[in-house]
C-alpha positions in Angstrom: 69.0 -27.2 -40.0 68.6 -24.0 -42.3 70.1 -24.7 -46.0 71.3 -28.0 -45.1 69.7 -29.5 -48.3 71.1 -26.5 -50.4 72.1 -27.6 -54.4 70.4 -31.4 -53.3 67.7 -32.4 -56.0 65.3 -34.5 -53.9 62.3 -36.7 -56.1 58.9 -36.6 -53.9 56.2 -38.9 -54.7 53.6 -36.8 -52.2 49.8 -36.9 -52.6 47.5 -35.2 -50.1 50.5 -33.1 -48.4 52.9 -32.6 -51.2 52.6 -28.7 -51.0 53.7 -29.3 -47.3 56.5 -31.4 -47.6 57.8 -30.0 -50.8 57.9 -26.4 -48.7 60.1 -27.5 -45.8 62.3 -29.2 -48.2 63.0 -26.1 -49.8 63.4 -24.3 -46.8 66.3 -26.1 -46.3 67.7 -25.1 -49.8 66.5 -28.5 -51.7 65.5 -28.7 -55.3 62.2 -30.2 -55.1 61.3 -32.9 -57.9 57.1 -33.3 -57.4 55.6 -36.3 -59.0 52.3 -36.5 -57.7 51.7 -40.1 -57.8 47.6 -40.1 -58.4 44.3 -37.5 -57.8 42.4 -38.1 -55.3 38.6 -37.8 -55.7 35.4 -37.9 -53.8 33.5 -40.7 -53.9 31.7 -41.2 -57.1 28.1 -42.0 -55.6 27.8 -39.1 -52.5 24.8 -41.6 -51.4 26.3 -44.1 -49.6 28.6 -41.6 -47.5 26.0 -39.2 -47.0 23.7 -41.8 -45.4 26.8 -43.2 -43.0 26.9 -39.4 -41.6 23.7 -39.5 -40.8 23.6 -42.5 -39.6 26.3 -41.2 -37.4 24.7 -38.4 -36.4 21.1 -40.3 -35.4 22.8 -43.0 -33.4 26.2 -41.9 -32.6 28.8 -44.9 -32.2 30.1 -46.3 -29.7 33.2 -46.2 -31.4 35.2 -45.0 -34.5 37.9 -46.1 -36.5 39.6 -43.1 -38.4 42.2 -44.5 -40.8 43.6 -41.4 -43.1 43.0 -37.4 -42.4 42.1 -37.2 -45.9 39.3 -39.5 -45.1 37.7 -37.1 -42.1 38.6 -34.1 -44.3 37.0 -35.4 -47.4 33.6 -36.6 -45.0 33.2 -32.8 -43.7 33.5 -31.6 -46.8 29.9 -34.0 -47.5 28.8 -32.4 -44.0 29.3 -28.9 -44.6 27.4 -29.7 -48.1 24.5 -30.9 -46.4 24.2 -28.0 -43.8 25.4 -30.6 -40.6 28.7 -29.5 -39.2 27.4 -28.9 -35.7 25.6 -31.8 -35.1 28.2 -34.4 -37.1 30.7 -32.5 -35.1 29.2 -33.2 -31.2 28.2 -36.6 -32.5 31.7 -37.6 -33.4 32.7 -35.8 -30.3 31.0 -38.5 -28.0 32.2 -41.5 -29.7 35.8 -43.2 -28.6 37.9 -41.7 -31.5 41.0 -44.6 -32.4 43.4 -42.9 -35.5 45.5 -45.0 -37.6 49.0 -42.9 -36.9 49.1 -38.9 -36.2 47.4 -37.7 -40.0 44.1 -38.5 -38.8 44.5 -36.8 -35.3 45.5 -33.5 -37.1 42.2 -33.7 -39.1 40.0 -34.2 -35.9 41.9 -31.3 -34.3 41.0 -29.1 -37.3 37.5 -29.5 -36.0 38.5 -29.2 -32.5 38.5 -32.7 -31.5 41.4 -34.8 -30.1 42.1 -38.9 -30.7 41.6 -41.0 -27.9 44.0 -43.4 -29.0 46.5 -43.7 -31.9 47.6 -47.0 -32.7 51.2 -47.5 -32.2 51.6 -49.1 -35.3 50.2 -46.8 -38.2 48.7 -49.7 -40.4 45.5 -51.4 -40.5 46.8 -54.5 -39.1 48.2 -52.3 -36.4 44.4 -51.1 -35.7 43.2 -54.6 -35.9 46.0 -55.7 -33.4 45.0 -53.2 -30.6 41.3 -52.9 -31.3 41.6 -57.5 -30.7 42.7 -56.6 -27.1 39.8 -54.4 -26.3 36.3 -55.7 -25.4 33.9 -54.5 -28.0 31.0 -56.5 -27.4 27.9 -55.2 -28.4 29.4 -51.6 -29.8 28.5 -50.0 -33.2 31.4 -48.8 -34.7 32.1 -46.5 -37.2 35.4 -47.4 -39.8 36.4 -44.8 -42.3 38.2 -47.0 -45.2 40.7 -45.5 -47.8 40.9 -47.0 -51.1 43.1 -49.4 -53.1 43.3 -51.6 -49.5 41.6 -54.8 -48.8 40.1 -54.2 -45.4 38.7 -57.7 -44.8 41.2 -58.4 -42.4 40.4 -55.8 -39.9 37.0 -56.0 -40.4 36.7 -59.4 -39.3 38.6 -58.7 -36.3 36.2 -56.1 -35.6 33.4 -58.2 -36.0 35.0 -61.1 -34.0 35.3 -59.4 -30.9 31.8 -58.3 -30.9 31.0 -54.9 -32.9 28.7 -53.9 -36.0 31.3 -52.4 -38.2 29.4 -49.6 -40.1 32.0 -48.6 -42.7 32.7 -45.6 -45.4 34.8 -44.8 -48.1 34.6 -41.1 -49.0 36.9 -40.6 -51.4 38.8 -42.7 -54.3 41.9 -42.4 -56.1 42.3 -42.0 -59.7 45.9 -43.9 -60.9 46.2 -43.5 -64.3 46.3 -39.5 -64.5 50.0 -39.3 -63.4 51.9 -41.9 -64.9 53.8 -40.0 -67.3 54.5 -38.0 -64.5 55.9 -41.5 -63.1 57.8 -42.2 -66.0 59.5 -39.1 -66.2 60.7 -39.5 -62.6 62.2 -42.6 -63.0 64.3 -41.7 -66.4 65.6 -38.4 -64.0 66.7 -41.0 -61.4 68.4 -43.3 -64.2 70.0 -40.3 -65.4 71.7 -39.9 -61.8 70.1 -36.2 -61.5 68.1 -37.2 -58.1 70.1 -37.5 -54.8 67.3 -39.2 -53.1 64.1 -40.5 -52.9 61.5 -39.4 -49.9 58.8 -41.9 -49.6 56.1 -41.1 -46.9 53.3 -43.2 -47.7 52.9 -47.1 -48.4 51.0 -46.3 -51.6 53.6 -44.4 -53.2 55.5 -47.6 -53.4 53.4 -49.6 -54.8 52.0 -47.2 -58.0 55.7 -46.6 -58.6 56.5 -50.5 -59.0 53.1 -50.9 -61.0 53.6 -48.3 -62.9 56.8 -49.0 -64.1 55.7 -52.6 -65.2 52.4 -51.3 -66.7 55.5 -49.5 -69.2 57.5 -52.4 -69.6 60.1 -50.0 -66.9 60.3 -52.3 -63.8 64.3 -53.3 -64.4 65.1 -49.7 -65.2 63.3 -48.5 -62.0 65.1 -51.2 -59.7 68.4 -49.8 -61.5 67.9 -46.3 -61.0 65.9 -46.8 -57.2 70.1 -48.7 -56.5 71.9 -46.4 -57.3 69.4 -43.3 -55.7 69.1 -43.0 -51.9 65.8 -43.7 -50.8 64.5 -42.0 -47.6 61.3 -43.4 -45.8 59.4 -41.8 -43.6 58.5 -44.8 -40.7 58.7 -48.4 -40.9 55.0 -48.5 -42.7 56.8 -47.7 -46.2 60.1 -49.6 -45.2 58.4 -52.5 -44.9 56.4 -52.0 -48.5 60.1 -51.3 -49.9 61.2 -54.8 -48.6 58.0 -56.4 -49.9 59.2 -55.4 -53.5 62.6 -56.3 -52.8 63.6 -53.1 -52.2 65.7 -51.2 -49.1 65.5 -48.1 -47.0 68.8 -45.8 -47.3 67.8 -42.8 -44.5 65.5 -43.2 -41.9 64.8 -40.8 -39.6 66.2 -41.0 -35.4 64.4 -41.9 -32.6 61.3 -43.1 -34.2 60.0 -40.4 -35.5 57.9 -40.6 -37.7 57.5 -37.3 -39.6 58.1 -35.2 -42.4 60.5 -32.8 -40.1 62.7 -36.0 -38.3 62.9 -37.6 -41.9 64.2 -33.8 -43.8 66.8 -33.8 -40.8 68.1 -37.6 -41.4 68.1 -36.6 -44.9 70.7 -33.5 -44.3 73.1 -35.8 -42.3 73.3 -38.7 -44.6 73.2 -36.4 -47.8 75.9 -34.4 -46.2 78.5 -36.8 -46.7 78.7 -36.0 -50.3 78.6 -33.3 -52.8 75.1 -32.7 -54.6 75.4 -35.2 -57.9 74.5 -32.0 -59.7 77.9 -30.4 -58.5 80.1 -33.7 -59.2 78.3 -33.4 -62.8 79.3 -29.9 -63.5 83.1 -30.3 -62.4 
């Protein structure tokens, strides 16, 4: 697949592994457009998660509910602050560890732990779907939350087959910081300089809609996303796109769901035509 992407300008909207994505693209010979879509902080008040992990660690639960890898990354990075890696560690190590999709999984491996299940469907209501079918009476269960997502859905289904939820947010996301980074992406795709569009994340989807309306840009944006090839990742942002009324061009084979598999659809469907950069110069 080596310099399949060579002379291809591709726009990435990436936010906690943009530096990873952006690299394999180039390693097949793309020309990487980053617009990182918003910074990602920890949470404002420490308090709140600090007492959850020890909580955690006094009484560890029964079960827990990890929904992002930045999530576990971001509570270790509390952990390690307060001197209680070894003992958060084991205690997480004896719960039943459920991951929303395989992000989360690679964070727990980092610390030398392994998922017990991953949800087939990467979403919340996917978590709230499988954790229904299992009998949770009288658990404690731990839910790590990620922001700018009403969770009251899933935490009622927790609640309704039986569990305390005990839940933690550990880190927030500031929007406003890369707008004109936003705005500048969408005139370079209205220009017809970007071959496609990789979308990995359900967020990324929506701050590039609200963005653009916060500017008075939405019909430009719509214009520019129909006329630029837009590649998502798993059916998770597809389904976000179709929400706004707006489609999936490459998808990657076999349903899988990750950076590599989507970089490979990308090279076959790209393929089929010159780089719009090389049509341009001739």
């Amino acid at each position: 697949m080596a310099g399949k992407l060579d002379g291809y300008r591709i726009l990435i909207l990436e936010t906690r592994e943009e530096a990873q994505f952006s690299r394999l693209l180039a390693e097949q010979g793309a020309d990487v457009l980053q617009c990182p879509m918003f910074t990602i902080h920890d949470a404002p008040d420490p308090a709140p998660v600090e007492a959850w992990i020890r909580r955690c660690i006094d009484r560890p639960f029964d079960d827990l509910v990890l929904m992002t890898g930045e999530g576990l990354r971001r509570l270790m990075k509390v952990v390690r602050r307060l001197g209680l890696e070894a003992e958060f560690v084991a205690a997480v190590g004896r719960s039943r560890k459920f991951t929303r999709g395989p992000k989360p999984g690679r964070a727990l491996r980092e610390i030398g732990l392994e998922s017990d299940i991953t949800t087939e469907k990467p979403t919340s209501e996917g978590i709230a779907e499988m954790l229904s079918r299992l009998d949770l009476k009288g658990h404690r269960l731990g839910l790590q939350l990620y922001p700018e997502k009403d969770h009251s859905v899933l935490i009622d289904t927790i609640k309704a087959c039986g569990a305390e939820v005990d839940t933690v947010s550990p880190y927030v996301y500031d929007s406003k910081a890369a707008e004109a980074n936003i705005i500048a992406a969408i005139d370079e795709m209205a220009a017809g300089r970007i071959d496609a569009i990789a979308l990995t994340s359900s967020g990324q989807v929506r701050r590039l809609v609200e963005a653009a309306k916060a500017h008075g840009r939405e019909a430009q944006l719509r214009a520019a996303l129909a006329g630029t090839p837009i590649a998502s990742v798993g059916p998770v942002v597809s389904d976000e796109l179709k929400s706004f009324g707006l489609h999936t061009d490459i998808y990657p084979a076999n349903d899988a769901f990750f950076m590599k598999p989507l970089i490979a659809a990308m090279s076959i469907a790209l393929g089929k035509a010159a780089p719009r950069n090389a049509v341009q110069a001739r």
